[in-house]
Structures are given as C-alpha cells and as structure tokens.
N, C-alpha and C positions, 0 to 999 in steps of 0.2 A: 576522498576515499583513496587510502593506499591500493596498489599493483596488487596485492595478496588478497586484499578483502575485494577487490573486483573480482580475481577468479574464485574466492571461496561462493561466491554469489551469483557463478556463472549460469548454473543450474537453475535459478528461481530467475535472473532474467531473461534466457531462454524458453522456460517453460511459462511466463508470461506472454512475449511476443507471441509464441506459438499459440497458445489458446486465446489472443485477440486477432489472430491471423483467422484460427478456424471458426470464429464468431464473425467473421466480416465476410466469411465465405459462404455461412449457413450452415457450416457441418461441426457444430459446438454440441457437445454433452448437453443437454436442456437440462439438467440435474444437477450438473456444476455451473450451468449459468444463471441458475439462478440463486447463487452464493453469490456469484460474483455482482448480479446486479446487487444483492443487498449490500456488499461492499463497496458498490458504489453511492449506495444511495447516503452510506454513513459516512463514505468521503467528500461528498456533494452538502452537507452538514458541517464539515466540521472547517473552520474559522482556519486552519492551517491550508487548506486548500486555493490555490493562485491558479487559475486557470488549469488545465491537465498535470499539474504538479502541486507536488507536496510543497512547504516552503521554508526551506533546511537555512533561512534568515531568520526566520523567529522560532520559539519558544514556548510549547502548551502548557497550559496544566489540565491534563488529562479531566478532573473531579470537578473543577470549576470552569474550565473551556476560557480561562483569561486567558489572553497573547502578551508575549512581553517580545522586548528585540537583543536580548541577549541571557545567556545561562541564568539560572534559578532553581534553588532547592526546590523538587518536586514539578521541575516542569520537565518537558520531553523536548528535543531538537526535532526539524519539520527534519523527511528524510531526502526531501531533494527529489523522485525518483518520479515518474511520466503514472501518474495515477491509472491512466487505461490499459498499461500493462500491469503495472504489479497488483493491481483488484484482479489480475485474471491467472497470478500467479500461486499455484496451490503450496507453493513452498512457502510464502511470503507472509509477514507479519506486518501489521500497523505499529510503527514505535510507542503509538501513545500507549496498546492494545485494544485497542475499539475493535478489532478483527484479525482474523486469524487462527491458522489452528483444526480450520474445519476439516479439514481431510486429512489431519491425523489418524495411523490406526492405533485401531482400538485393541 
C-alpha cells in the first residue's frame, strides 16, 4: 500500500482500534457490536483468513470460496489488514463484500 492510500485509510483504521479499544474496555455500543461480531463470525468462515489476518498472498473467488495463490478473473486479493480491527471498523469494507456498508446512512 502506497503513503496516499495509507492516509486516505487513516479514518477507518483509527476508528477500528478505537472501537476494539472500547470493546476490550466494556464500554462498546452493544448495537454496533453486534455487527461487528457478525463480521466476525463471517471472517472466522472464510478460507482467506490466517490467524487475525486477512491473507493479501492469495486470491478468493468470492461465489465459489476457491483459493488460488496468484491473480485471477473474478477472484478478490486477501487485504492484508489485522481482522479484529477492521471487523470493528464502521468505515471498512470486506474486499470479497461478504460485509460492510452497515452504518451507512440512509
């Protein structure tokens, strides 16, 4: 990830720590955490997950959940990125789209 796309990203990994900071503290939104555990439970699922990370080594295909270990029409890049913050970030989208989006307004 280039210097530009880390600060355009500043915002959603900030507001990830932060809402796993105030989860570990007890003083989490009970309303939004439990979006965030469903996000977790669909990244605890999904075949691109390596221990508390995405894994921006392989290659999904969203529709059929195959792994491949390099680019392919129609498959998604893992995003790299510490699963227990970005499931807790409202800014933040799943590349495959498995999740995200919920706290969009309407």
């Amino acid at each position: 990830m280039n210097i530009k796309n880390l600060f355009s990203k500043r915002n959603e990994i900030i507001g990830g720590h932060f809402n796993e900071l105030r989860s570990k503290l007890g003083a989490a939104n009970q309303n939004e955490e439990a979006i965030f555990s469903l996000r977790e439970e669909i990244c605890n699922a999904c075949p691109l997950k390596n221990g508390n990370n995405c894994n921006a080594m392989k290659w999904l295909n969203p529709d059929t959940l195959e792994v491949v270990d390099g680019p392919k029409d129609g498959f998604i890049r893992g995003c790299g990125c510490r699963l227990s913050a970005k499931q807790r970030s409202k800014l933040s989208l799943c590349p495959a789209g498995f999740w995200g989006g919920e706290f969009d307004r309407k």
